[in-house]
C-alpha positions in Angstrom: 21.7 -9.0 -16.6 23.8 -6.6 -14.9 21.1 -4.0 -14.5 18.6 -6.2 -13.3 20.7 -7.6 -10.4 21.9 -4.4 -9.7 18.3 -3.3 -9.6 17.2 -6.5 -7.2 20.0 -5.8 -4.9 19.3 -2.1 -4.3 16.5 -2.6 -4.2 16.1 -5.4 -1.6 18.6 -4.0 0.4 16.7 -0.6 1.0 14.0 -2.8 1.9 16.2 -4.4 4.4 17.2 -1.4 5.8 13.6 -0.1 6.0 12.7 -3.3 7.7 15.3 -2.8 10.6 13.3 0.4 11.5 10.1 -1.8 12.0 8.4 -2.4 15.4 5.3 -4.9 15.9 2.6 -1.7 15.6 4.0 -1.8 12.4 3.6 -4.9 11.0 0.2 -4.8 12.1 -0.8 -2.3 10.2 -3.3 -2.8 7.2 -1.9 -2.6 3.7 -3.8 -1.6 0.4 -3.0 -5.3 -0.6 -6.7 -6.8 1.2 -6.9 -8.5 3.6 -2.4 -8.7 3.9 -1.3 -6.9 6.9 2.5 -5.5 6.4 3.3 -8.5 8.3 1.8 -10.5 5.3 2.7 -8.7 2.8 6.3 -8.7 3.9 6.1 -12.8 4.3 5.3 -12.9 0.8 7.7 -10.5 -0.9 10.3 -12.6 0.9 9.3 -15.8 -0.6 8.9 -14.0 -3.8 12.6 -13.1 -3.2 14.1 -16.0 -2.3 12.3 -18.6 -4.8 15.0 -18.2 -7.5 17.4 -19.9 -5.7 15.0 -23.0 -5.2 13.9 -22.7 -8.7 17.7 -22.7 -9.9 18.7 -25.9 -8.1 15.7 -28.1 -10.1 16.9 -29.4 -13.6 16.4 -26.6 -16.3 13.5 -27.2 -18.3 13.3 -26.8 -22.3 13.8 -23.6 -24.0 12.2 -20.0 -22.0 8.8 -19.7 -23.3 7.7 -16.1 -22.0 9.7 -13.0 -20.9 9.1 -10.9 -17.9 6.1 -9.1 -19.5 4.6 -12.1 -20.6 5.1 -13.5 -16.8 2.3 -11.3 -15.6 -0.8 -12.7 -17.6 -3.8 -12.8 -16.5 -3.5 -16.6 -15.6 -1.9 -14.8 -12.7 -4.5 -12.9 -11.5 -7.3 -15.7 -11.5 -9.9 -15.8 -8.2 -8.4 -19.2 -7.1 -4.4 -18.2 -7.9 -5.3 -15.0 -6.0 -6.7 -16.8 -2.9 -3.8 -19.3 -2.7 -1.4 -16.6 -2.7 -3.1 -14.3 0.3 -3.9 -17.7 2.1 0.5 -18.6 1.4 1.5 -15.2 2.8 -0.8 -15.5 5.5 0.0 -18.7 6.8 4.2 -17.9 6.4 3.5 -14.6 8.1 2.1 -16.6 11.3 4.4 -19.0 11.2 7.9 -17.5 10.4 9.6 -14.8 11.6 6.7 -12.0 11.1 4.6 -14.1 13.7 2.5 -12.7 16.6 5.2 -12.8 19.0 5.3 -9.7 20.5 9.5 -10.0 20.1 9.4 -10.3 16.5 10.5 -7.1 14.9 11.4 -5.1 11.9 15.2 -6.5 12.7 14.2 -10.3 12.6 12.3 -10.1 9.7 15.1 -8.3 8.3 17.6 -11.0 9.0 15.4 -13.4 7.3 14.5 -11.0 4.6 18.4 -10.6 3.8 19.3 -13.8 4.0 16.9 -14.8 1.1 17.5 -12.6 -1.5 21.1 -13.0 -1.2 20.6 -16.5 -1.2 19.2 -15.6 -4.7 22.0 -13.7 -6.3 24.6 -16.4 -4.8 22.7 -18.6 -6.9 22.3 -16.4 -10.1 25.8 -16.0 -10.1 26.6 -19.6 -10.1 24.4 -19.8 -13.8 24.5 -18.3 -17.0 22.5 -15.4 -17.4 20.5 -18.0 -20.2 19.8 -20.7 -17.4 16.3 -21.4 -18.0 14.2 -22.1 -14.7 10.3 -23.3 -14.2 8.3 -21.0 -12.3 5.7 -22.2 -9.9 3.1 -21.2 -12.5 4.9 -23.6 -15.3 6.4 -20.7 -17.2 9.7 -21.6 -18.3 11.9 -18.2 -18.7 15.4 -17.1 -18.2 17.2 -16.5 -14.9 17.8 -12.7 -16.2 13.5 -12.5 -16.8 12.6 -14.4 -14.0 15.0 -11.7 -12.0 13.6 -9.1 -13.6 9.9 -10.1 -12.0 10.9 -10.0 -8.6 12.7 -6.5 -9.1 8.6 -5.7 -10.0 7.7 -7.8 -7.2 9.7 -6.2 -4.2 9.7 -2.4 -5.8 5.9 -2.1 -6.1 5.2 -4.0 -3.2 7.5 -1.7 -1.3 5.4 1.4 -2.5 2.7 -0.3 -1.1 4.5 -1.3 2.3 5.9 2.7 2.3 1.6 3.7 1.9 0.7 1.1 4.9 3.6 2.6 7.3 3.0 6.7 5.9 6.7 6.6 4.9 8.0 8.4 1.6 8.1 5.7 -1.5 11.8 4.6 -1.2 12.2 3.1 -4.9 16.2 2.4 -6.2 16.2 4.7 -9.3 18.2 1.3 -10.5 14.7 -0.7 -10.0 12.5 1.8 -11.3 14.5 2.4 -13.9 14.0 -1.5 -14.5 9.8 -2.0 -13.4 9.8 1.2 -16.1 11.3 -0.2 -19.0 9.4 -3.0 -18.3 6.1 -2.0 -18.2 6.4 0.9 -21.6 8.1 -2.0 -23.3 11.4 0.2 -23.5 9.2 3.1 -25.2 9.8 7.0 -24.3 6.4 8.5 -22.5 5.4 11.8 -24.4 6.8 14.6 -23.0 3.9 16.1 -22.3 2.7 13.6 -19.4 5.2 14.9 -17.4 5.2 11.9 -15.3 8.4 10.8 -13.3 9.7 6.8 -13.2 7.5 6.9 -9.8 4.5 8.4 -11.2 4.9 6.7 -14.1 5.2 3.1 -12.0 2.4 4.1 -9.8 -0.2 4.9 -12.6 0.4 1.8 -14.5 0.1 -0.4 -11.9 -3.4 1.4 -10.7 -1.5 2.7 -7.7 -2.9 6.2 -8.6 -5.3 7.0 -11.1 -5.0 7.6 -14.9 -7.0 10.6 -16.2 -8.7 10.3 -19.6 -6.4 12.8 -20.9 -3.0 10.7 -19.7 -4.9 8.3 -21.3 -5.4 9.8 -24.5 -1.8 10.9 -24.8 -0.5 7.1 -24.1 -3.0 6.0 -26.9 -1.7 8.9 -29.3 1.5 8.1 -28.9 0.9 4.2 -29.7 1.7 3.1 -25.7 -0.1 0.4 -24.6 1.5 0.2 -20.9 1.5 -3.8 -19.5 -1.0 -4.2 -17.0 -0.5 -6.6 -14.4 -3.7 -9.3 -15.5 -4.4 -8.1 -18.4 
């Protein structure tokens, strides 16, 4: 547990501090994420961020019944999850803090932002690391997988929100050393791909493309990388 909270914190407090930088231009922008604006986008890694705490105050459920790589199936990914989700993020973007009012910033959103996630780990530390929560999508898991899902959440959204606003990626090495493990299943890439935790991160989750030959060193080597849906 204590390398995936250390990996949320960092990670949601860079994205804090990124946020403070923010002005309304910004949050207007368009994000690979169709049709979320960084406005949007940012409304739902927030909620993302904050709903452990929620999720920790319901009665725990019966024994965890998925891990964090089991989390992202492709019951996820279906047309109508999909459209509640944009339509959620949309309708919290327009209503909360990351609203069209031409005074709502980077810093207010930030506020908000910060005061969620701690909210989170104030909450996770008042649990055992085995507390088993309910996640909106029925899943029952552990606090310490259910933490480790919105380390993916926040890093690879924030390479996305770093894309929208032409800003370097700004990944914790603590959280992609976490969204990593996660997504080779712990296994060591062959040497050969030369690939980075960022490069590595971004070609899994189709953030840049896979060549056939990446692709046939992965399958040589027996890694089968998790894909988000699949």
């Amino acid at each position: 547990m204590d390398v995936v909270r250390s990996a949320f914190h960092d990670e949601c407090d860079r994205l804090g501090t990124v946020l403070r930088t923010l002005d309304r231009s910004d949050l207007d922008r368009p994000t690979r994420c169709a049709p979320w604006t960084v406005a949007d986008l940012l409304a739902h890694v927030r909620t993302g961020a904050g709903r452990l705490a929620d999720m920790l105050a319901a009665p725990a459920p019966g024994p965890a019944q998925v891990d964090a790589a089991g989390y992202f199936g492709a019951a996820k990914f279906l047309p109508a999850v999909d459209a509640a989700r944009i339509a959620a993020a949309r309708d919290q973007a327009a209503a909360g803090d990351a609203g069209p009012s031409p005074g709502r910033t980077g810093a207010v959103l930030a506020t908000d932002f910060d005061r969620a996630w701690r909210a989170t780990l104030t909450a996770v530390d008042a649990h055992p690391t085995d507390r088993v929560v309910r996640t909106r999508h029925g899943d029952a898991m552990t606090v310490t997988e259910f933490l480790r899902t919105r380390v993916v959440e926040v890093g690879v959204h924030g390479l996305d929100l770093a894309e929208a606003l032409d800003r370097p990626p700004w990944l914790t090495p603590t959280a992609a050393r976490v969204i990593a493990d996660l997504l080779t299943g712990g296994q060591a890439l062959p040497p050969d791909l030369g690939w980075d935790r960022l490069t590595l991160i971004g070609k899994a989750t189709g953030r840049s493309p896979r060549s056939r030959t990446e692709q046939q060193a992965l399958d040589t080597a027996g890694i089968r990388l998790l894909a988000f849906g699949g």
